[in-house]
LUMLONU-751666 format. One record per residue (C-alpha): residue in three letters; x, y, z. Coordinates in steps of 0.02 Angstrom, whole numbers, plus 50000, padded with zeros to 5 digits. Each point is the difference from the previous one (the first is absolute). Last residue first. Example, Ala and Ser with C-alpha at 12.3 -4.5 7.8 and 13.67 -1.06 7.14 Angstrom:
BEGIN
Ser506844994750357
Ala499314982850033
This chain:
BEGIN
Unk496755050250191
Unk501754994650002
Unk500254995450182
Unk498204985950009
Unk501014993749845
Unk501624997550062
Unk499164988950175
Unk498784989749895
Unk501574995649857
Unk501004992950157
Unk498514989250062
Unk499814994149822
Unk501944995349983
Unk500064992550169
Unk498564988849986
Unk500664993049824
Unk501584997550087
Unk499174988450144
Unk499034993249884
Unk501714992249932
Unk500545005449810
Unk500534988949839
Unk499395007249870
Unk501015019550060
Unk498785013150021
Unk499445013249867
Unk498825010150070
Unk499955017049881
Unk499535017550064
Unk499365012649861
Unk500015017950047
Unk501565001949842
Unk500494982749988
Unk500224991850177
Unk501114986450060
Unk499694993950180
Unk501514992950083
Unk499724997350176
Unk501415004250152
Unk499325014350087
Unk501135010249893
Unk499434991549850
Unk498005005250048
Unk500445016650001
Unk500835002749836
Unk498724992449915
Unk498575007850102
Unk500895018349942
Unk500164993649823
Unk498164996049989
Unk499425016650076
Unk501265011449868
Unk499324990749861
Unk498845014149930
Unk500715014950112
Unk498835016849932
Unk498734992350130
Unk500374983850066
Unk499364984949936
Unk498744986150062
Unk501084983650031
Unk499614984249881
Unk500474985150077
C-alpha cells in the first residue's frame, strides 16, 4: 500500500505506521511510504482480520 508522502519527510509516514502497527502487535514492513503485507502461509482468518483491522486504526493516525 502505497502511502501519500509527507512534505520535506519522504518515508517519514511509512516508518511512523511501521512503528505503530508493531506496538499494537502487527508487523507491517514499509520501504520509504511503502507498507508491505507479508503474512505468514499458514494464517487463521482470525489473524488475517486482526492484521487489517490493526493497519485501519495506524492509518486513520498517520494522515
Amino acid at each position: 500500500m502505497e502511502l501519500a508522502p509527507r512534505p520535506g519527510a519522504v518515508g517519514a509516514r511509512g516508518f511512523e505506521a511501521h512503528l505503530k502497527a508493531f506496538e499494537k502487535g502487527a508487523y507491517i514492513r514499509c520501504t520509504g511510504d511503502i507498507l508491505a503485507f507479508a503474512p505468514p502461509l499458514i494464517i487463521q482468518k482470525s489473524e488475517i482480520d486482526q492484521l487489517f483491522s490493526v493497519a485501519r486504526e495506524v492509518l486513520k493516525t498517520v494522515a
